[in-house]
Each structure stands twice: as C-alpha cells, then as structure tokens.
N, C-alpha and C positions, 0 to 999 in steps of 0.2 A: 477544670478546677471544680465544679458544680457550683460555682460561686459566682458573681465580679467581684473581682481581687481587690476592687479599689477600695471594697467599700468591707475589708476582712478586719477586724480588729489587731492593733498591734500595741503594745505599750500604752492602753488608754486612751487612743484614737484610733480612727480607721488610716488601711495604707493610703491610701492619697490625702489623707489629712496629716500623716507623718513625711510625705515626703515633702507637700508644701511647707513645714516647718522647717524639713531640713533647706532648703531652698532658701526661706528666709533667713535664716539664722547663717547664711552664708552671704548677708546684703543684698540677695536679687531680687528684684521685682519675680510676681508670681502668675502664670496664670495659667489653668487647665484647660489640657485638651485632652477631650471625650469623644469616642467611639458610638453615636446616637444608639450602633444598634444592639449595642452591647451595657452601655452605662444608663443607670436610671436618670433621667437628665434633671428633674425633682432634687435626687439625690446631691448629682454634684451642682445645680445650686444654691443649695447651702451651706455651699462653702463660701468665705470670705476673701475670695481672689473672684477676677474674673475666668471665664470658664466660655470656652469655646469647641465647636462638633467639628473634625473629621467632615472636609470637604472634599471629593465627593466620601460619599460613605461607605466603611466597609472595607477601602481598600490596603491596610497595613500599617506599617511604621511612619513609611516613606511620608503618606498622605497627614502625617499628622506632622511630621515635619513641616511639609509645606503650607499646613495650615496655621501653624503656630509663626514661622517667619512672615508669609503675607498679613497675618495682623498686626506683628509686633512693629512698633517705632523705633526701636534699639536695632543698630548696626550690628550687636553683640549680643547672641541668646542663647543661653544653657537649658539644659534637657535633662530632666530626671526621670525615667518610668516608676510607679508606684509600686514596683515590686520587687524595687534592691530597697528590702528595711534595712540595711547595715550603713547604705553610703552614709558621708560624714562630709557636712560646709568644709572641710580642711580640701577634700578631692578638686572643690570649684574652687577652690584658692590657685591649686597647681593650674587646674586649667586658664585661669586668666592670665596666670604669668604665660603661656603659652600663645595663647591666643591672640596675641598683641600680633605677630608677625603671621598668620596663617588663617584659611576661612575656617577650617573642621582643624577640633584637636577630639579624638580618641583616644580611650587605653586598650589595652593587651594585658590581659590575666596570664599568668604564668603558666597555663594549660593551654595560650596560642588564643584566647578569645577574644574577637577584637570587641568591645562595648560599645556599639552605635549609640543608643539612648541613651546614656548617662553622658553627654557630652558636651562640646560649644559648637555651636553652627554660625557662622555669620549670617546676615542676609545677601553675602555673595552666594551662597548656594542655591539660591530659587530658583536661576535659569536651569543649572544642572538639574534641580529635583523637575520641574516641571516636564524640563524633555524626558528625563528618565521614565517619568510616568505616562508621559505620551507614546512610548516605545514601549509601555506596558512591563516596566521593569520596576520592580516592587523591595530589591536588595539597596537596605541603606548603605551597606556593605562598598556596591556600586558607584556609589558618590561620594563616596570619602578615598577609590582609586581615580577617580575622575583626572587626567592630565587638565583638566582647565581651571580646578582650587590647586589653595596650596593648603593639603591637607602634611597633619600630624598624628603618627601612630605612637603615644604616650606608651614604654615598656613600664608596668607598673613597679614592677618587682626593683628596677631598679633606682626608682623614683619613690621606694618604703613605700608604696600607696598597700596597704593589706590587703590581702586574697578576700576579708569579707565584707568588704566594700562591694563587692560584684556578685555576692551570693542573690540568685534569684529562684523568685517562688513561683514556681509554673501547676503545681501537684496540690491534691490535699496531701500528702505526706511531706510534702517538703513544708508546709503549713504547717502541720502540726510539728515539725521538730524545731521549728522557731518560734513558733509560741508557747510552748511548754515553762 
C-alpha cells in the first residue's frame, strides 16, 4: 500500500477511526487490534477504545483473532478489519441474529469469497485458533471448516447484504477510486 491503511483518510477520519464508528453505531463495544510491527502504536493510541498488539507478533489474521478473544470478556465478539470502508451496523445486525445458535458466522460474496474478518467469533473458537497456530496454520479460512464449531457460511446475496459491503482496499489504486 506504501501506507498503514488504518491510518488513510476516509470521509473526515482515518480507516480505523471509520470503522470503530461503524462498530459502534451498531451497539458494540470496541476495541483495536494492532499489528506492533506494522501500526504506529502512538498512533492507535489515540484512539478512544481500548487498543491492543498482536500477540505473538507478525503473525496474520489468525493471531489477531486470538488476541482479540483472549482479552475480550464477551462470549460474543464481532470483527471488522479497517479496510472494508463500505460495511454498514445493519451487516452486524444479521450477524447476531445468527450467531445465537453457532461459534463463527461468515459471509460469501457473490464472487465465492468467504469474509473471515468481517465476522462473529465466539470465545469458543480459542482452542481451534490456538492449536491451529500451533500446527503453524495461519488460514482463518481453516477455522471456520473446523468439525469442532459450529460454524456458519452467511450467502450474502441472498440475505440483500450489498456486494459493497466487502469492497476492500488492499492498493493505492484501489485508494484512490474510493476516495475520489
């Protein structure tokens, strides 16, 4: 990106200041997690949630998953990564109707993509994420086939959830055609 994403201007905040809002504006407690070797940590704290690193460090999605459930006190914890600017509170609405009976609820974009980060995790999932990363398996992908949850793969498309709900920004070109 030649950037951190989190900290790219979107709407009059930065992405991770947008996505903590959309977070909240959807009733859920907030808190960041940070990649030490990547985010300026100055940076994210000054944000007004708590804010926590990627334990150990470095190592992907997965680990920020497990770092975000071993802190949390909630049986119930949603995930947003800062770089779908599109998702909307309405997405974590469906997901909690969901989540009542199962540990992971994901979506599937109409192009087949499943969206790990944008999802609900229970804190049943720690044993799975832990071993997973003990066997050096770094696919969140991995834990949400797990036979030991009872995961949910949300079809967006036929759940009205919008294609740009899942638009993410991995490019500066992809940057700049949604900032424009």
């Amino acid at each position: 990106m030649g950037a951190e994403k989190a900290f790219l201007p979107f709407r009059g905040m930065t992405l991770v200041e947008h996505a903590v809002e959309i977070l909240r504006s959807a009733g859920l407690k907030v808190t960041v997690v940070g990649n030490p070797e990547n985010n300026t940590p100055s940076r994210l704290e000054q944000l007004t949630v708590p804010v926590l690193y990627d334990q150990p460090e470095g190592r992907g999605p997965l680990v920020a998953l497990l770092t975000a459930l071993k802190a949390s006190t909630s049986l119930e914890n949603y995930f947003l990564p800062c770089d779908l600017p599109f998702m909307e509170a309405r997405f974590y609405e469906i997901l909690a109707h969901y989540s009542q009976a199962h540990d992971a609820v994901v979506a599937r974009d109409s192009a087949g993509r499943i969206h790990t980060l944008c999802a609900y995790y229970s804190k049943a999932c720690l044993e799975v994420i832990e071993r997973a990363l003990r066997e050096n398996q770094r696919k969140v992908e991995k834990i949400i086939r797990s036979s030991e949850l009872r995961s949910l793969v949300l079809e967006a498309r036929q759940l009205g959830i919008p294609e740009r709900y899942f638009i993410n920004i991995n490019t500066p070109e992809e940057f700049s055609r949604i900032s424009c």
